[in-house]
C-alpha positions in Angstrom: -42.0 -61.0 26.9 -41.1 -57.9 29.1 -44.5 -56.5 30.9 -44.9 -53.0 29.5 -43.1 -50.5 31.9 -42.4 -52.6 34.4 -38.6 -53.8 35.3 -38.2 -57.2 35.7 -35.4 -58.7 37.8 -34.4 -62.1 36.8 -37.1 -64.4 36.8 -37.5 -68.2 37.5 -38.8 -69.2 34.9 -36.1 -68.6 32.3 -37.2 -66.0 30.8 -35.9 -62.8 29.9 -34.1 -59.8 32.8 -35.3 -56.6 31.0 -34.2 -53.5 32.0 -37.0 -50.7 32.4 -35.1 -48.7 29.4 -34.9 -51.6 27.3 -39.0 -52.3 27.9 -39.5 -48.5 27.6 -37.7 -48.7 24.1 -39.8 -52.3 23.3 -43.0 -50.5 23.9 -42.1 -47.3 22.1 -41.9 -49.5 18.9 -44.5 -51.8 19.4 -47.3 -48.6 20.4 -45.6 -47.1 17.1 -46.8 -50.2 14.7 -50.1 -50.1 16.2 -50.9 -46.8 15.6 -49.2 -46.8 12.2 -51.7 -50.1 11.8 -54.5 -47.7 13.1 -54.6 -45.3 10.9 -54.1 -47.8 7.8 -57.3 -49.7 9.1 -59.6 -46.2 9.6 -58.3 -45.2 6.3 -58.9 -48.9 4.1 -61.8 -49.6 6.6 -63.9 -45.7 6.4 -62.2 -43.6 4.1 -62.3 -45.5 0.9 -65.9 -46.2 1.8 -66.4 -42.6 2.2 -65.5 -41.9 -1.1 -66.9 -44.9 -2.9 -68.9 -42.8 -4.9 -66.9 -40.6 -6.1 -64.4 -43.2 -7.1 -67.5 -44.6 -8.8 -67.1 -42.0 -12.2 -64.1 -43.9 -12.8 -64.6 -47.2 -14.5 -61.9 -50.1 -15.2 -62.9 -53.1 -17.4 -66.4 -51.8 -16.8 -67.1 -51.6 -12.9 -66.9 -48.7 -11.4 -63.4 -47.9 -9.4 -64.9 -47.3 -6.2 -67.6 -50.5 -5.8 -64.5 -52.4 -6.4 -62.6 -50.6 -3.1 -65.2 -51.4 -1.0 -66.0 -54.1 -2.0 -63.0 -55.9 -2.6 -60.2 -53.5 -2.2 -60.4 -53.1 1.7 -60.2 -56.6 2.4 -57.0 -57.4 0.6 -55.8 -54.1 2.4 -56.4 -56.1 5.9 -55.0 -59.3 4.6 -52.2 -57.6 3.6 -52.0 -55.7 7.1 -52.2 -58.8 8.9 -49.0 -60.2 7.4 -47.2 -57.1 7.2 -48.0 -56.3 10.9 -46.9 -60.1 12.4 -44.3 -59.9 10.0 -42.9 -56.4 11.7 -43.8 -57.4 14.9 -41.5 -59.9 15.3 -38.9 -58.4 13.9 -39.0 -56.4 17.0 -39.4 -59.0 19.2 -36.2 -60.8 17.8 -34.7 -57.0 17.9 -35.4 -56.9 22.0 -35.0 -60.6 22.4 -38.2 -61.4 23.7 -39.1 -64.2 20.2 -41.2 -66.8 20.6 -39.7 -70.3 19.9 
């Protein structure tokens, strides 16, 4: 895997030459799904809790809306990030080259 921002000439041990534009552009996408995973995580990991209550008035099959979301609602929102992120992630690796085997 190219070493972020940093050219690497051909190395020894087989693995990828990367130019310093092509890591530059490797980063660029990579920093981009973190942050985009950043702000998914503050917002399913604080801001649901934040409004439990309010969420609370409404009711479905009995519980109240916003128990449910922090109970039960954030967690399936990581799980889901978890895939969706290594899922991405290496679709950018195979995009730059740089897959794992």
């Amino acid at each position: 895997m190219p070493l972020v921002g940093d050219v690497q000439e051909k190395r020894g041990d087989g693995g990828p030459a990367v130019d310093k534009a092509t890591a530059d552009a490797y980063w660029s996408k990579t920093s981009g799904l973190m942050w985009t995973m950043l702000v998914i995580w503050l917002v399913a990991g604080f801001g649901i809790h934040f409004f439990a209550t309010a969420l609370n008035e409404i009711r479905i099959f009995g519980f109240p809306v916003g128990f449910y979301m922090a109970a039960q609602g954030s967690l399936i929102i990581f799980v889901v990030m978890l895939f969706w992120f290594a899922r991405r992630q290496n679709a950018i690796d195979e995009e730059f080259g740089v897959e794992e085997e």
